[in-house]
C-alpha positions as CSV (number, residue, x, y, z in Angstrom):
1,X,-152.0,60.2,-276.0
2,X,-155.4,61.5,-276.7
3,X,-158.4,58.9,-275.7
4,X,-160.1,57.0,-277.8
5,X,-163.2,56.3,-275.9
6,X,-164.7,57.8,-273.1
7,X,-166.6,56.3,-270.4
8,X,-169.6,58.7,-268.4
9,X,-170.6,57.4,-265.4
10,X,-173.7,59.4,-264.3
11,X,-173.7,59.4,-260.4
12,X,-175.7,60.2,-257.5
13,X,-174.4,59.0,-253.7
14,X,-173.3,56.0,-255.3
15,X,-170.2,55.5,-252.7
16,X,-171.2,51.6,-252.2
17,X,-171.1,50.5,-255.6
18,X,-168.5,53.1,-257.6
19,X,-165.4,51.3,-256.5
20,X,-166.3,48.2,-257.7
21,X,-167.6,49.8,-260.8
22,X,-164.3,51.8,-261.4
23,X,-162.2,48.1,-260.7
24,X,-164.4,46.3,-263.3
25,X,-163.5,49.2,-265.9
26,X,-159.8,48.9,-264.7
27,X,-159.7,45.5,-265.6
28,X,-161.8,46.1,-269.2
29,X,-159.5,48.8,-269.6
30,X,-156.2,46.1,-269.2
31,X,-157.6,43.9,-271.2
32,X,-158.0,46.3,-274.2
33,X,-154.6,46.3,-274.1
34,X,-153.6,50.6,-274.3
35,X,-155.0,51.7,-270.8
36,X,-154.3,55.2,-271.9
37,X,-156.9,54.8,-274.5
38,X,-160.0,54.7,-273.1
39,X,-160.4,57.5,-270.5
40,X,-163.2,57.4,-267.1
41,X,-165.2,60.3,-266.3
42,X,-168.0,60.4,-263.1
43,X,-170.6,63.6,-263.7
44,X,-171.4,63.9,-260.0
45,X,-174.7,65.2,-259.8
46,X,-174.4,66.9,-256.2
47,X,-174.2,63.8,-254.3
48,X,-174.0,63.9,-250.3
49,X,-171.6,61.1,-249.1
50,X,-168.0,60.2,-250.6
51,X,-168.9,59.4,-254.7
52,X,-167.1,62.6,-255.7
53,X,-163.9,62.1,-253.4
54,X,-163.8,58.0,-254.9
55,X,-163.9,59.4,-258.3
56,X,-161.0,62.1,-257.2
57,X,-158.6,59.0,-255.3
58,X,-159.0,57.0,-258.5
59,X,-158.3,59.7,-260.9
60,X,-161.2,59.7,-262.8
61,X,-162.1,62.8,-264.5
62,X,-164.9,63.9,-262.3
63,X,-167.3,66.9,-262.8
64,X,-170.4,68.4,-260.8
């Protein structure tokens, strides 16, 4: 199925806070009721700690 929506999260070392932002979205995106449709993507911009490899666990489409 193709996505309806998309969801950018623009990111910068942001490990502290992008799990609980990614949880939040998963339970918005339950609630909408077709998952599939809305699709998460974090646009790394270079950070330093762990925000990129987060994005990567959760399977968010990530890109630097």
């Amino acid at each position: 199925m193709t996505p309806r929506y998309s969801v950018v999260i623009p990111a910068y070392n942001e490990e502290k806070l992008l799990g609980r932002l990614l949880d939040s979205l998963d339970v918005a995106r339950a609630a909408y009721g077709n998952a599939d449709a809305i699709e998460v993507i974090v646009a790394d911009n270079m950070s330093t700690d762990m925000t990129a490899e987060i994005a990567r666990m959760r399977g968010c489409a990530w890109r630097r």
